[in-house]
C-alpha positions in Angstrom: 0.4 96.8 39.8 1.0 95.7 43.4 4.2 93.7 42.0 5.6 96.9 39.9 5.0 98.9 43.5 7.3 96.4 45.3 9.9 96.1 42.9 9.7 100.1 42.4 10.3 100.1 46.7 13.5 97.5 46.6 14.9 99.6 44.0 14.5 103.4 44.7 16.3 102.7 48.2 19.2 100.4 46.3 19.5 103.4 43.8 19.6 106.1 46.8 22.3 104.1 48.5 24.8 103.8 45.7 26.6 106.9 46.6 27.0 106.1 50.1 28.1 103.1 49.6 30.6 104.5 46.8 31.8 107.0 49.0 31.9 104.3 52.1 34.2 102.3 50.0 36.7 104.6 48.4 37.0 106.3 52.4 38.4 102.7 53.2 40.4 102.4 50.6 42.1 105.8 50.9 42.6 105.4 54.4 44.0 101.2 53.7 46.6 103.7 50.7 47.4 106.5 53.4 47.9 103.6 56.5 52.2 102.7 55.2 53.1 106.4 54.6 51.6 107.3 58.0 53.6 104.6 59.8 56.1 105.7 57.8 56.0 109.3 59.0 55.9 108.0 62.2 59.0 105.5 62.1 61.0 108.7 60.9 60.0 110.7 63.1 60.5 108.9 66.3 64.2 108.1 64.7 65.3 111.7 63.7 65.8 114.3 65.0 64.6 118.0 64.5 66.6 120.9 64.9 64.7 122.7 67.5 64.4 119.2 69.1 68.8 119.5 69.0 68.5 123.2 69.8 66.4 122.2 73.4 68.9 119.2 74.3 71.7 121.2 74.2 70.4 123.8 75.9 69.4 121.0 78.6 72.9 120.4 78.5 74.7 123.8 78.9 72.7 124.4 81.9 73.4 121.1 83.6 76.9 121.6 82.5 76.8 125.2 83.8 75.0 123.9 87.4 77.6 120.9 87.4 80.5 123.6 87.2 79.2 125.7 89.8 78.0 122.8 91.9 81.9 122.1 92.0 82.8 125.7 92.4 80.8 125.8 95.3 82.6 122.6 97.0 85.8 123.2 96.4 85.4 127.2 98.1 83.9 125.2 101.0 86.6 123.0 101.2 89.1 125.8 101.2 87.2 127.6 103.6 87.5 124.8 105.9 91.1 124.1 105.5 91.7 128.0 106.3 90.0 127.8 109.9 
């Protein structure tokens, strides 16, 4: 009887665990299938680019072509105020 118990109390926890250890298993291997296309995602990503990400860089570059121009403007009206006096 004592033996039956001990056997019964290796097994019910080996039974209990199966699951998590199913589940442990197939979380590992999902994330080992998942791992290339995310550093894929990535890779593209980082090399293209969006079109709100084109939209802000050549706003970025209107306005620093805009302060440029006027930067200039500025200079050359000071210069010619200068040569007047």
């Amino acid at each position: 009887m004592r033996r039956k118990l001990y056997r019964l109390t290796l097994l019910l926890p080996a039974l209990a665990l199966q699951g998590c250890i199913a589940t442990a298993v197939a979380g590992v291997a999902v994330a080992v299938v998942k791992a290339p296309f995310q550093v894929a995602g990535v890779a593209v990503d980082t090399l293209t680019t969006s079109q709100e990400e084109a939209d802000r860089n050549a706003g970025k570059k209107a306005r620093k072509d805009a302060e440029k121009t006027q930067k200039e403007r500025r200079k050359a009206e000071k210069a010619a105020r200068d040569d007047q006096d």
